[in-house]
Residue frames as a rotation matrix with the C-alpha (Angstrom) as fourth column:
UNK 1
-0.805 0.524 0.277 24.55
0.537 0.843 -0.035 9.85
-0.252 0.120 -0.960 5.26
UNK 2
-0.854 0.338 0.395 21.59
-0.124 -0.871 0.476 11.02
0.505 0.358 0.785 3.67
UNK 3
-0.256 0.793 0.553 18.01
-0.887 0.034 -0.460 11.46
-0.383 -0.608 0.695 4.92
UNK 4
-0.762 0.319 0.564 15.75
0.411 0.911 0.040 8.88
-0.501 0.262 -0.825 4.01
UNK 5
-0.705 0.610 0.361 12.93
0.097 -0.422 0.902 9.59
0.702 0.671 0.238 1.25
UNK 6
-0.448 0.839 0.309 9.40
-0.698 -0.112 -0.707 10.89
-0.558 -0.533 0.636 2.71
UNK 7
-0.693 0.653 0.307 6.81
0.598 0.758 -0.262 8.66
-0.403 0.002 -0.915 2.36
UNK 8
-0.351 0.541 0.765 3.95
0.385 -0.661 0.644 9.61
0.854 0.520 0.024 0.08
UNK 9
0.538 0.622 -0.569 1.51
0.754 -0.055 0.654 9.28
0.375 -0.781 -0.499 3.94
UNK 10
0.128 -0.078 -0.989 4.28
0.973 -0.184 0.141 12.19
-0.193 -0.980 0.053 4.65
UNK 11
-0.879 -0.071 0.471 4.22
0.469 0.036 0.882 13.98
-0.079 0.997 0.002 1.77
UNK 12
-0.598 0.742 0.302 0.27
-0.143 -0.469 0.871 14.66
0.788 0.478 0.387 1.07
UNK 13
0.124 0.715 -0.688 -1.30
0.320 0.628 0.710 13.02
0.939 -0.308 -0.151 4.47
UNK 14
-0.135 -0.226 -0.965 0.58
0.984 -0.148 -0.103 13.94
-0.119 -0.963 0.242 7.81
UNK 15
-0.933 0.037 0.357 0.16
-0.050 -0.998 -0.028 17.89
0.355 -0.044 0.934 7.21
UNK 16
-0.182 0.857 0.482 -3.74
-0.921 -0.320 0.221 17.62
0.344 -0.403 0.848 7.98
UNK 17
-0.322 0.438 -0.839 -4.03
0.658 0.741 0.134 14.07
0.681 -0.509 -0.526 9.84
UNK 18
-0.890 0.077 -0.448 -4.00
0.417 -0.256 -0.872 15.25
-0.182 -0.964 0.196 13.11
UNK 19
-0.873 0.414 -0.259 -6.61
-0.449 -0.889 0.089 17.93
-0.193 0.194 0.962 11.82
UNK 20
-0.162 0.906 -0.391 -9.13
-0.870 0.056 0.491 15.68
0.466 0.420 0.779 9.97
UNK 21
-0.418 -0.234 -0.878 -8.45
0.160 0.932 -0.325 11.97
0.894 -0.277 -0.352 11.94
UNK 22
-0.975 0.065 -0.212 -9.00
0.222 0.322 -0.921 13.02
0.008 -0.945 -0.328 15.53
UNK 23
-0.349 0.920 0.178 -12.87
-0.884 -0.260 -0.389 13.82
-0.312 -0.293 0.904 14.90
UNK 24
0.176 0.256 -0.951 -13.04
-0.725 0.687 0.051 10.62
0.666 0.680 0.306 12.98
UNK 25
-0.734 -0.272 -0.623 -11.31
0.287 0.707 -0.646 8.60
0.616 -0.653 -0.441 15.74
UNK 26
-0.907 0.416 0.071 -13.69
-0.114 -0.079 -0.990 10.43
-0.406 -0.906 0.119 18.60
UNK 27
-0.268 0.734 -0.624 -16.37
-0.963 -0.196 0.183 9.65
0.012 0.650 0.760 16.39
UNK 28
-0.085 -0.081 -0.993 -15.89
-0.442 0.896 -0.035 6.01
0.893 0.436 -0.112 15.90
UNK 29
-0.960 -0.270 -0.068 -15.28
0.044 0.092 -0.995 5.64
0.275 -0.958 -0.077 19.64
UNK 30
-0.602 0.789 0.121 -18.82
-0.606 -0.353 -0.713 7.40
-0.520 -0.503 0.691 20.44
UNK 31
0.141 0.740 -0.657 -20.72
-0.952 0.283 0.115 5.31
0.272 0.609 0.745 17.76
UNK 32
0.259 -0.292 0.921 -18.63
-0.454 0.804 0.382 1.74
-0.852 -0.517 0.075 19.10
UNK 33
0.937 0.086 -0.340 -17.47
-0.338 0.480 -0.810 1.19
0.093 0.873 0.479 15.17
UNK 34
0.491 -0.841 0.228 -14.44
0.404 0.452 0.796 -1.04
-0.772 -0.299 0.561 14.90
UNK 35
0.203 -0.777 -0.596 -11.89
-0.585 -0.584 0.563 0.83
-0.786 0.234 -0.573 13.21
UNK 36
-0.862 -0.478 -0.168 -10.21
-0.375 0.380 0.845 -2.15
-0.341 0.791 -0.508 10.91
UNK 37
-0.145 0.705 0.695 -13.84
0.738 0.545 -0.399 -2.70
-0.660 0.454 -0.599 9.74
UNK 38
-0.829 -0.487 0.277 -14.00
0.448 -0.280 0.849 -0.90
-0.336 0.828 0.450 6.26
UNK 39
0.008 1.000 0.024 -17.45
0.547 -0.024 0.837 -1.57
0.837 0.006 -0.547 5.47
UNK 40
0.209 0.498 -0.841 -18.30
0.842 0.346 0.414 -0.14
0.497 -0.795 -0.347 8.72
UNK 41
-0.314 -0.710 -0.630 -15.97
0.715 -0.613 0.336 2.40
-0.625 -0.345 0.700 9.11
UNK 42
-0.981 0.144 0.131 -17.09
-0.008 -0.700 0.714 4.50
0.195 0.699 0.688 5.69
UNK 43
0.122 0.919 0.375 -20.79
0.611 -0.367 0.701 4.09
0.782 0.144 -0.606 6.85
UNK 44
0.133 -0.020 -0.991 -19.78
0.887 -0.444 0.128 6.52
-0.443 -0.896 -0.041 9.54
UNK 45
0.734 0.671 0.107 -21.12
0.634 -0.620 -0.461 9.47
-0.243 0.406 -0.881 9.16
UNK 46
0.549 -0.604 -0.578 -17.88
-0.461 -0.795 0.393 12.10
-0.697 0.051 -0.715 9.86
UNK 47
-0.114 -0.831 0.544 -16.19
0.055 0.541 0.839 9.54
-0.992 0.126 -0.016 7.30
UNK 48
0.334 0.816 0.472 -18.74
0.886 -0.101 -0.453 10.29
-0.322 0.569 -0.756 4.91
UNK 49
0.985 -0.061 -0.161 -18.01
-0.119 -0.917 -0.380 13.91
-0.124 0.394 -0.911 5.18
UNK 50
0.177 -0.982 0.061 -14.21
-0.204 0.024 0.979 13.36
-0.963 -0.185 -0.196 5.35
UNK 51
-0.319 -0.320 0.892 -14.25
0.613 0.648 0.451 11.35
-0.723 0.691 -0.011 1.98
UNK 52
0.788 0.402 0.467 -16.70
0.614 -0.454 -0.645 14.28
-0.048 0.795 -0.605 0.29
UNK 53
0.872 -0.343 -0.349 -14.17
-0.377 -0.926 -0.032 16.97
-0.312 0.160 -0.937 1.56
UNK 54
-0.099 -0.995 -0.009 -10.95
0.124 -0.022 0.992 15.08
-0.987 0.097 0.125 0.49
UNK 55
0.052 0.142 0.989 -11.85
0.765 0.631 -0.131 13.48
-0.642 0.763 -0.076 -2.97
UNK 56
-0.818 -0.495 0.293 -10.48
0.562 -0.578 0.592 15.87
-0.124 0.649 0.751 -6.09
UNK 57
-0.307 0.579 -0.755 -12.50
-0.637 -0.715 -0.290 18.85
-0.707 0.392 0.588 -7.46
UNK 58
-0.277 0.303 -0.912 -13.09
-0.948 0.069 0.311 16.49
0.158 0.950 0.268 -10.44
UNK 59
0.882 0.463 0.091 -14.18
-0.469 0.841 0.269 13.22
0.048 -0.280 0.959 -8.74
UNK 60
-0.228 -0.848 0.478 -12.36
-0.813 0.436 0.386 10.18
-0.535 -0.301 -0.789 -8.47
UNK 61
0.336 0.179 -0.925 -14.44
-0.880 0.409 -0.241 8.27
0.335 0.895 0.295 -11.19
UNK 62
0.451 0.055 -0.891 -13.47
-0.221 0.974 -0.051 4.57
0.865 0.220 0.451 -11.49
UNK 63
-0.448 -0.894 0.028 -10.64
0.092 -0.078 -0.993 5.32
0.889 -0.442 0.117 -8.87
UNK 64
0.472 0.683 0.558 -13.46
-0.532 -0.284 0.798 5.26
0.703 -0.673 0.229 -6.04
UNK 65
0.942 0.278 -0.189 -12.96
-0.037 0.645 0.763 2.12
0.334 -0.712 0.618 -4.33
UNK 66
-0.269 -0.933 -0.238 -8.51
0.773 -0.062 -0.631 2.65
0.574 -0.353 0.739 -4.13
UNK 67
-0.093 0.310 0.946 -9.76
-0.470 -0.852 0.233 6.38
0.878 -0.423 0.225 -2.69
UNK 68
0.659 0.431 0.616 -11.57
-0.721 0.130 0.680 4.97
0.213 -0.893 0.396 0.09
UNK 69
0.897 -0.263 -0.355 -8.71
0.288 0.957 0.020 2.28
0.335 -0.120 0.935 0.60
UNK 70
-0.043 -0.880 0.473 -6.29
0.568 -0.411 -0.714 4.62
0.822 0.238 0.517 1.10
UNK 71
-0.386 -0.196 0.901 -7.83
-0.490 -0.784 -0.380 6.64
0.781 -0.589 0.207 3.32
UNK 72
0.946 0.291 -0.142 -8.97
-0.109 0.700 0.706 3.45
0.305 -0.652 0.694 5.38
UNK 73
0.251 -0.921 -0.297 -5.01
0.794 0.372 -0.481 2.49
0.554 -0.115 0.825 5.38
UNK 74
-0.171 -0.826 0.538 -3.90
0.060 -0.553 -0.831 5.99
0.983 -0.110 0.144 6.40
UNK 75
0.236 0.670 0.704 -6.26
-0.582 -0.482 0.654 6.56
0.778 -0.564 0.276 8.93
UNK 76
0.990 -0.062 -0.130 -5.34
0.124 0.827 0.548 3.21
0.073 -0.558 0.826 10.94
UNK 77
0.312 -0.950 -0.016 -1.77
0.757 0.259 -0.599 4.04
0.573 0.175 0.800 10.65
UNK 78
-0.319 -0.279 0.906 -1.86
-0.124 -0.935 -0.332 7.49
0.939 -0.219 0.264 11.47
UNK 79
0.480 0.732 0.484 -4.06
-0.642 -0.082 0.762 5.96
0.597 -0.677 0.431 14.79
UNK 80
0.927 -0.316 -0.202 -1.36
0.310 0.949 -0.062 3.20
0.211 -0.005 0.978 15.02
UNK 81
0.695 -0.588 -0.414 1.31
0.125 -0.468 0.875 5.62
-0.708 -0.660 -0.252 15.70
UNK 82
0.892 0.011 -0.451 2.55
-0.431 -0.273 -0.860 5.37
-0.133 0.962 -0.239 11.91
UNK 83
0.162 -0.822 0.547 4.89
-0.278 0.494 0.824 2.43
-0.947 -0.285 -0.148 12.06
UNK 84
0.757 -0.189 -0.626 7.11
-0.529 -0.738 -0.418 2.44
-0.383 0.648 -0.659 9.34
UNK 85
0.089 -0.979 0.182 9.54
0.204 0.197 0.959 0.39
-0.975 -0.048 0.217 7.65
UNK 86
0.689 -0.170 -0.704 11.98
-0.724 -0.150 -0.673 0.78
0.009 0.974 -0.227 5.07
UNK 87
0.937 -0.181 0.299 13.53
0.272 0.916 -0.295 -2.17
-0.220 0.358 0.908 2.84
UNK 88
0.525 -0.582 -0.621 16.90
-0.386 -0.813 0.436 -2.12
-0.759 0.011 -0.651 2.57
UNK 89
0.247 -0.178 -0.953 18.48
-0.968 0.009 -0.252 -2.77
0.054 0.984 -0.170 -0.93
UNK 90
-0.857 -0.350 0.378 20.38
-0.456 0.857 -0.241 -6.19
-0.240 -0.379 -0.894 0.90
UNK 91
-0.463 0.763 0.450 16.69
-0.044 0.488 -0.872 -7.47
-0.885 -0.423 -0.192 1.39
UNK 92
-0.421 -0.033 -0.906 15.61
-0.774 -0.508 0.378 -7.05
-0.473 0.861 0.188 -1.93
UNK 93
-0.122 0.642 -0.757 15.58
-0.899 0.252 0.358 -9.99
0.420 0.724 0.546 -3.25
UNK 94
-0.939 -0.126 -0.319 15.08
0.058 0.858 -0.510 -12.22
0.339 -0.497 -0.799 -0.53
UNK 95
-0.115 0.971 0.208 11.25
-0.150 0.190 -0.970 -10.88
-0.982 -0.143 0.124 -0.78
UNK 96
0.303 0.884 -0.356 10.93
-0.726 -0.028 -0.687 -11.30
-0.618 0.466 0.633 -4.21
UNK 97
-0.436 -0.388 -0.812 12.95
-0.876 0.391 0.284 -14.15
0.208 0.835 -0.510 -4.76
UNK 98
0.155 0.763 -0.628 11.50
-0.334 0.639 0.694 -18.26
0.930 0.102 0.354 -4.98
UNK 99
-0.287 0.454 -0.844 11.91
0.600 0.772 0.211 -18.60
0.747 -0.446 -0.494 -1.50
UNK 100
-0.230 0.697 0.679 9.29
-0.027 -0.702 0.712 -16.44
0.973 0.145 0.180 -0.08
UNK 101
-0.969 -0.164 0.187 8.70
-0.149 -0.218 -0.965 -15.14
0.199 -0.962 0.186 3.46
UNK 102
-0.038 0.998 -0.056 5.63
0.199 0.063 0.978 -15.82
0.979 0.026 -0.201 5.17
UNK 103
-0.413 -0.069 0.908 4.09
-0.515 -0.805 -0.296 -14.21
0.751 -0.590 0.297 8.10
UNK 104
-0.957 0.192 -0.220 3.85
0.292 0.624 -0.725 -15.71
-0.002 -0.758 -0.653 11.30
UNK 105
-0.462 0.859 -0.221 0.03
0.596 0.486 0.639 -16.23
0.656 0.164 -0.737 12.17
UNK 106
-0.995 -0.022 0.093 -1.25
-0.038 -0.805 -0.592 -13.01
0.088 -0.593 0.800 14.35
UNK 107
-0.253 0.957 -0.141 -4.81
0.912 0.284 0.294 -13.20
0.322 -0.054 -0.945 15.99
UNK 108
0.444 0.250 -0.861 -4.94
0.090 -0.968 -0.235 -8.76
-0.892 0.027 -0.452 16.44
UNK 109
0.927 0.260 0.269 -5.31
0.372 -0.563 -0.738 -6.66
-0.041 0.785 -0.619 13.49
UNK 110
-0.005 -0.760 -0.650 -1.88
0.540 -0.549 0.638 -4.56
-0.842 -0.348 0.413 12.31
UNK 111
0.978 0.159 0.138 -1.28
0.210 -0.802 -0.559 -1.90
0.021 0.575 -0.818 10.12
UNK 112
0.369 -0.666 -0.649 1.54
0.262 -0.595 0.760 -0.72
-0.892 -0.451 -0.045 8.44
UNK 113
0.826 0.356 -0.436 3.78
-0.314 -0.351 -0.882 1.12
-0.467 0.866 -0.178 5.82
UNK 114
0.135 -0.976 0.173 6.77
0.331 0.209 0.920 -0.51
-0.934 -0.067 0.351 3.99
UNK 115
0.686 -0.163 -0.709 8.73
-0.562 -0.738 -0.374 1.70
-0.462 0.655 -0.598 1.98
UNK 116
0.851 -0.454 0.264 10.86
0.524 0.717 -0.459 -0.25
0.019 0.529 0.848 -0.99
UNK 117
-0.140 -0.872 -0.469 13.94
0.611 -0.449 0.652 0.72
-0.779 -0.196 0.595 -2.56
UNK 118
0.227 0.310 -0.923 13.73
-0.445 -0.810 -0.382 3.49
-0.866 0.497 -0.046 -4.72
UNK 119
0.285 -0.120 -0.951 13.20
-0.922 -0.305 -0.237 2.84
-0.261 0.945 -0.198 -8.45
UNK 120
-0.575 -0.193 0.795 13.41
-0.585 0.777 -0.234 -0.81
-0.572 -0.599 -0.560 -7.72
UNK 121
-0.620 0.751 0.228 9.67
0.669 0.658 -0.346 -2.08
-0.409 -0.062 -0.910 -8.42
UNK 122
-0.872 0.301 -0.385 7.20
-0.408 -0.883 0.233 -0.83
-0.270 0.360 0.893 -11.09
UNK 123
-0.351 0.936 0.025 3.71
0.387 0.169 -0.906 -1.12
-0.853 -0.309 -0.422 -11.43
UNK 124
-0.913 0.332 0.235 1.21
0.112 -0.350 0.930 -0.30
0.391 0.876 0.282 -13.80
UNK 125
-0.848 0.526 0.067 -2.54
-0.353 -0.467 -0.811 1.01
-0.395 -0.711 0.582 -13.05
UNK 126
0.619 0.752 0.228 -4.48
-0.253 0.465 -0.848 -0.67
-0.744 0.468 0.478 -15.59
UNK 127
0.416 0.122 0.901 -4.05
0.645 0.659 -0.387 -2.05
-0.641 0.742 0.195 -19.12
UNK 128
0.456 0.009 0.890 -2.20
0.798 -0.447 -0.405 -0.29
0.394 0.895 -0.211 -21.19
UNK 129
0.960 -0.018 0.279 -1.13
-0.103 -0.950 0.295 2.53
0.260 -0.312 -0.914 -18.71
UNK 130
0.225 -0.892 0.391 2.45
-0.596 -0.444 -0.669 3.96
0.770 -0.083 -0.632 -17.93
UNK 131
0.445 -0.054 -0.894 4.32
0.798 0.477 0.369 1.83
0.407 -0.877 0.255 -15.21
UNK 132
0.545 -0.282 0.790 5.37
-0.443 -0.897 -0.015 3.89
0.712 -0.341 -0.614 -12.51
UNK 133
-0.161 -0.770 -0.618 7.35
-0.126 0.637 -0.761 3.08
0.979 -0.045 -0.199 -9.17
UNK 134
0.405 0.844 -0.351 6.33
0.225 0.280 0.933 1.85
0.886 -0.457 -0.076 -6.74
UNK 135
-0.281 -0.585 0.760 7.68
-0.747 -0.363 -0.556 3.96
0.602 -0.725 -0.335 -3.33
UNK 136
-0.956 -0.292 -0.004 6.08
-0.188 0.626 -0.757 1.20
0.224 -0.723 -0.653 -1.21
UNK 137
0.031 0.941 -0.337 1.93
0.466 0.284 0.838 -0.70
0.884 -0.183 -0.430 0.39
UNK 138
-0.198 0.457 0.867 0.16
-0.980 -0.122 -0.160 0.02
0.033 -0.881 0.472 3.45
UNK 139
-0.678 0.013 -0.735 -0.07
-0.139 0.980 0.145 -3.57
0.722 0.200 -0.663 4.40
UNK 140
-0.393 0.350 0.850 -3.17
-0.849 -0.493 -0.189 -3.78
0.353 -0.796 0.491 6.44
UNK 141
-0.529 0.072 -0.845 -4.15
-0.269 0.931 0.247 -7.16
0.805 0.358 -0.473 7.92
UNK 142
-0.282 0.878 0.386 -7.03
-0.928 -0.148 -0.343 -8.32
-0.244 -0.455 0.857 9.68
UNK 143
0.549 0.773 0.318 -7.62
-0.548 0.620 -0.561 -12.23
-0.631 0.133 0.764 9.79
UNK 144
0.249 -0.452 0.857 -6.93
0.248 0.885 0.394 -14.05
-0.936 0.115 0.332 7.42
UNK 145
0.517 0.241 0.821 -6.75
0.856 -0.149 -0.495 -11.64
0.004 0.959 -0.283 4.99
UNK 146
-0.535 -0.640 -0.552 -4.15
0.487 -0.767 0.417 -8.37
-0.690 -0.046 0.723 3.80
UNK 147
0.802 0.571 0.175 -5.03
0.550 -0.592 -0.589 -5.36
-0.233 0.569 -0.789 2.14
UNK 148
-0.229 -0.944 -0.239 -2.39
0.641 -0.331 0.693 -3.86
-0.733 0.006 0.680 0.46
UNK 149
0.903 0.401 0.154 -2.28
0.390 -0.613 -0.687 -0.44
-0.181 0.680 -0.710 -1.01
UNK 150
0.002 -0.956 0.295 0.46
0.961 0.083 0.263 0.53
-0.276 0.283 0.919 -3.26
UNK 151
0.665 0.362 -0.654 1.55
0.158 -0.923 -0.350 3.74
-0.730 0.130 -0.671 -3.77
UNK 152
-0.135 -0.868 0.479 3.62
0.890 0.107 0.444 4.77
-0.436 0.486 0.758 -7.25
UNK 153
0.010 -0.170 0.985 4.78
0.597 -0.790 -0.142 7.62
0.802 0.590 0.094 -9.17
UNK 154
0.901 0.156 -0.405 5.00
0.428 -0.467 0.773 9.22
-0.069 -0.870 -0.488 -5.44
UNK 155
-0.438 -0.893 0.099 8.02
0.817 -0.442 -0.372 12.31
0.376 -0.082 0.923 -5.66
UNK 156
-0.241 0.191 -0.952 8.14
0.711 -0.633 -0.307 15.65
-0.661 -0.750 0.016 -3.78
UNK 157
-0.960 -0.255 -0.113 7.78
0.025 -0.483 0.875 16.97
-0.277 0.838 0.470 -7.40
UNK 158
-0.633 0.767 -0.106 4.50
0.287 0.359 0.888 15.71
0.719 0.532 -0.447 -8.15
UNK 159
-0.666 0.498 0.556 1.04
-0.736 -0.557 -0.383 16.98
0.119 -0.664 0.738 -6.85
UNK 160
0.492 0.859 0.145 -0.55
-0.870 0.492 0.040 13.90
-0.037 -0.146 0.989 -6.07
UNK 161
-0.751 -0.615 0.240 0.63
-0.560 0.786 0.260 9.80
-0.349 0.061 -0.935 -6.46
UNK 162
-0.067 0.451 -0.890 -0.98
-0.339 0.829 0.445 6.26
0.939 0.331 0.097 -8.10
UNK 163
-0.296 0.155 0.943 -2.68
-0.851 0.405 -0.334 4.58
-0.433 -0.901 0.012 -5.84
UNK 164
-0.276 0.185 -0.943 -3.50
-0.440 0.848 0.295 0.44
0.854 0.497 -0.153 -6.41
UNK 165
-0.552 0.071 0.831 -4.89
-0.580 0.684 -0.444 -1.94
-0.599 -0.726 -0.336 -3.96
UNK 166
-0.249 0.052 -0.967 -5.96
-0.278 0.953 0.123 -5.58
0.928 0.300 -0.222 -3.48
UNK 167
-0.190 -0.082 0.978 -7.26
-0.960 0.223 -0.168 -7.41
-0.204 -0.971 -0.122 -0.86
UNK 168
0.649 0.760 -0.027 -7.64
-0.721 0.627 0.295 -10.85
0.242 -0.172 0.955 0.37
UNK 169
0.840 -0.458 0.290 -6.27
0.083 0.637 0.766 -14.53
-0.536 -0.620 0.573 1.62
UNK 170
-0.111 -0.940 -0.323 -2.71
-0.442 -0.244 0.863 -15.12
-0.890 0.239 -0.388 0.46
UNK 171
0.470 0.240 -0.850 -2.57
-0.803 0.515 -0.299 -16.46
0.366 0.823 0.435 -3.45
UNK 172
0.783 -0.120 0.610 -1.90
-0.034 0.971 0.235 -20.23
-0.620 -0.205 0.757 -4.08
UNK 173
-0.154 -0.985 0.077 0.79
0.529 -0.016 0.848 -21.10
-0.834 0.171 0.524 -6.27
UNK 174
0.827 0.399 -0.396 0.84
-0.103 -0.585 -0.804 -18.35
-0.553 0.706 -0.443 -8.91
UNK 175
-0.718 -0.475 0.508 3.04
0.499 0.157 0.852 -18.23
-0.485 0.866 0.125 -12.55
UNK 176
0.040 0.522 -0.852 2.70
-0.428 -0.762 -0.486 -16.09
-0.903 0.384 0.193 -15.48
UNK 177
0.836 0.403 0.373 1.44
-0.039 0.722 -0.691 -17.43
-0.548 0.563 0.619 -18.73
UNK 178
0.686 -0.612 -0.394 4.33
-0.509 -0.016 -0.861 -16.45
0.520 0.791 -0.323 -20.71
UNK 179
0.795 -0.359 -0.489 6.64
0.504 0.839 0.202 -18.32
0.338 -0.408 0.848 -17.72
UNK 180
0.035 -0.724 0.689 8.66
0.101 -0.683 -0.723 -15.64
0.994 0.095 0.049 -16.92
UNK 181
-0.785 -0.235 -0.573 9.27
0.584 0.031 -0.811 -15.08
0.208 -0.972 0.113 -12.93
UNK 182
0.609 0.741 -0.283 7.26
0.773 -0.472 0.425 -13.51
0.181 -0.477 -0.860 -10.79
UNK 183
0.784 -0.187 -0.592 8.26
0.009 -0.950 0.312 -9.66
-0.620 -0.250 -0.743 -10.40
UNK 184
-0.347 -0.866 0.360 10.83
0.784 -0.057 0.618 -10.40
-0.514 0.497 0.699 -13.35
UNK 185
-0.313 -0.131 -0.941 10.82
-0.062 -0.986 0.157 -6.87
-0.948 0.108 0.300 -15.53
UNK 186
0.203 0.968 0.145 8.43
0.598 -0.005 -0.801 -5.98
-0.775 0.249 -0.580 -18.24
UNK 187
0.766 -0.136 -0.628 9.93
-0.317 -0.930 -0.185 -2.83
-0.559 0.341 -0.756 -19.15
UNK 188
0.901 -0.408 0.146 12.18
0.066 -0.203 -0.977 -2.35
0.428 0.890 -0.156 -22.28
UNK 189
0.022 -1.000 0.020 15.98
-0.116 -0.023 -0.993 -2.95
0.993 0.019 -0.116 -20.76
UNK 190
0.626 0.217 0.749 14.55
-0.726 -0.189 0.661 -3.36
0.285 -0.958 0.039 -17.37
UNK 191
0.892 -0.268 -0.365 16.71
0.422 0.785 0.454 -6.81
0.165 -0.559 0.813 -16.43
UNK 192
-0.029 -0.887 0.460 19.75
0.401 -0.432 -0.808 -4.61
0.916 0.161 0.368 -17.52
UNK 193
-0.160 -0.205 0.965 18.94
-0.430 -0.866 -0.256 -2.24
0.889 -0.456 0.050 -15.14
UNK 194
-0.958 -0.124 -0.258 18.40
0.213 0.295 -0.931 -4.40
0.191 -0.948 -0.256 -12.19
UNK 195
-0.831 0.341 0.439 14.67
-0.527 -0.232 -0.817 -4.11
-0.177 -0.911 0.373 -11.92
UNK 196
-0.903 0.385 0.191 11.42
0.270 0.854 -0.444 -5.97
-0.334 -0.349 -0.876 -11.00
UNK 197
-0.847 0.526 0.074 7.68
-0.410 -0.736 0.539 -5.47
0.338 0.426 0.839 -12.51
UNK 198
-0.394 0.748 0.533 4.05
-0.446 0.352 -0.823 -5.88
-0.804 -0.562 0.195 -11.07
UNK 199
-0.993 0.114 0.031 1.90
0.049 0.155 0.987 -7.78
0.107 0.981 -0.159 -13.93
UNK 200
-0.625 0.754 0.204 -1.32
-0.323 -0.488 0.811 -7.86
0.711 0.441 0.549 -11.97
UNK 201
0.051 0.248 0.967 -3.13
-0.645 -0.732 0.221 -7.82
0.763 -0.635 0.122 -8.94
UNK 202
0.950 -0.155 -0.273 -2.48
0.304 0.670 0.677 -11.29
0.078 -0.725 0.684 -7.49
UNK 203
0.497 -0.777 0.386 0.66
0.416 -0.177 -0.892 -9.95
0.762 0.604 0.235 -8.21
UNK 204
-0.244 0.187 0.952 0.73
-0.519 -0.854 0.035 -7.01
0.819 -0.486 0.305 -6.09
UNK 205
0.835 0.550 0.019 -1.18
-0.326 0.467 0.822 -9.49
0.443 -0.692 0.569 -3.46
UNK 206
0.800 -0.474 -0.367 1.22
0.353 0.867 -0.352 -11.82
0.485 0.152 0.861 -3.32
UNK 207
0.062 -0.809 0.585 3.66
0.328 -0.537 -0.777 -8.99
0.943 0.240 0.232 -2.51
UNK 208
0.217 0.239 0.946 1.97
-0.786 -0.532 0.314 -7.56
0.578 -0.812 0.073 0.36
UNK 209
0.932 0.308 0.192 2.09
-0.354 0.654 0.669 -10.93
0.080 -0.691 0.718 1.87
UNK 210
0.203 -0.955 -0.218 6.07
0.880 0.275 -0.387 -11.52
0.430 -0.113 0.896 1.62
UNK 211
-0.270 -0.212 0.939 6.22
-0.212 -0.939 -0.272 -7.70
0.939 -0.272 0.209 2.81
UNK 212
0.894 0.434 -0.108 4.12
-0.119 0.465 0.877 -9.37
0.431 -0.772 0.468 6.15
UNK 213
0.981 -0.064 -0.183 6.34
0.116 0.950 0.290 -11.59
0.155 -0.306 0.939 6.54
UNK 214
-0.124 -0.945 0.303 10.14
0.050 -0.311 -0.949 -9.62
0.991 -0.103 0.086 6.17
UNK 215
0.651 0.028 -0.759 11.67
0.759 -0.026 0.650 -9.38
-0.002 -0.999 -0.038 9.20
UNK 216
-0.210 -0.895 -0.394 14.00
0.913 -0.323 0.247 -6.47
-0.348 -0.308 0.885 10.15
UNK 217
0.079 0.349 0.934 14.21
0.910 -0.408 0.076 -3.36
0.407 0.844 -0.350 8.16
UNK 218
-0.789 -0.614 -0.014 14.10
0.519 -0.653 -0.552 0.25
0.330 -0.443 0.834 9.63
């Protein structure tokens, strides 16, 4: 049996959590900031520095506000004990087919990462840009509302990954103009191959919130 794939969060993040997180956590603690507050959390000062020393040599330009979403997501996870699932191929399309999981109602904050199947689910980052795959969200949820950050183009090859997020309540009933399923494939031969495409950020939304709602996994 083989391993299972790293996660991007194990990958480019768990080598220096421990290192840069526990002043941030004893920080937050001494100041009395709630953690799953965002807003609240980045006006803290060591978070401040944390975000100057991560952020590339060349900025992060438009790519500001996924940056700081990411490292809100990891940070709660890594503090969360870094609970983890992974979809297995069976389960597939019983999240992205029409009859859609929903998450039981949960009055405490949670945090986690589900990891798809590989090569599965592709994304795009903007208009016009390259889809990549999507390895799996941080599904953070708070209220009535999910943040979900996606991570794609994540391999042990690559020095870095796409990052996307979205927040907010679950969408209402959603359809694409051309009428084509939701998560049906985009890409040039993509139904052949058996796979599924994001089209755009309710999209992606929508996703995190059937990801909620799976049960099982690993």
């Amino acid at each position: 049996m083989s391993a299972p794939r790293p996660t991007p969060y194990e990958l480019a993040i768990a080598p220096w959590a421990d290192e840069r997180f526990l002043p941030v956590r004893r920080a937050l603690g001494d100041l009395g900031v709630d953690p799953w507050d965002r807003d609240a959390f980045l006006m803290a000062k060591p978070v401040v520095e944390l975000v100057h020393a991560l952020r590339p040599e060349g900025g992060v330009g438009e790519g500001m506000d996924e940056f700081v979403a990411l490292l809100h997501a990891a940070f709660l996870y890594w503090m969360h004990g870094e609970p983890l699932r992974r979809l297995a191929e069976a389960e597939l399309p019983g999240l992205l087919g029409p009859k859609a999981p929903s998450p039981l109602p949960s009055p405490e904050p949670a945090i986690e990462y589900m990891q798809f199947p590989p090569l599965r689910i592709w994304g795009a980052p903007g208009q016009g840009a390259a889809h990549e795959p999507l390895d799996g969200c941080f599904l953070v949820r708070r209220g009535g509302r999910l943040a979900v950050v996606g991570i794609l183009g994540a391999h042990p090859g690559r020095d870095g990954f796409t990052v996307i997020a979205v927040e907010g309540a679950r969408p209402g009933e959603l359809s694409r103009p051309d009428g084509t399923p939701l998560f049906g494939p985009v890409m040039e031969g993509g139904a052949e191959a058996g796979l599924h495409s994001l089209t755009g950020m309710e999209e992606l939304l929508e996703l995190g919130w059937r990801a909620a709602g799976m049960r099982g996994g690993t």
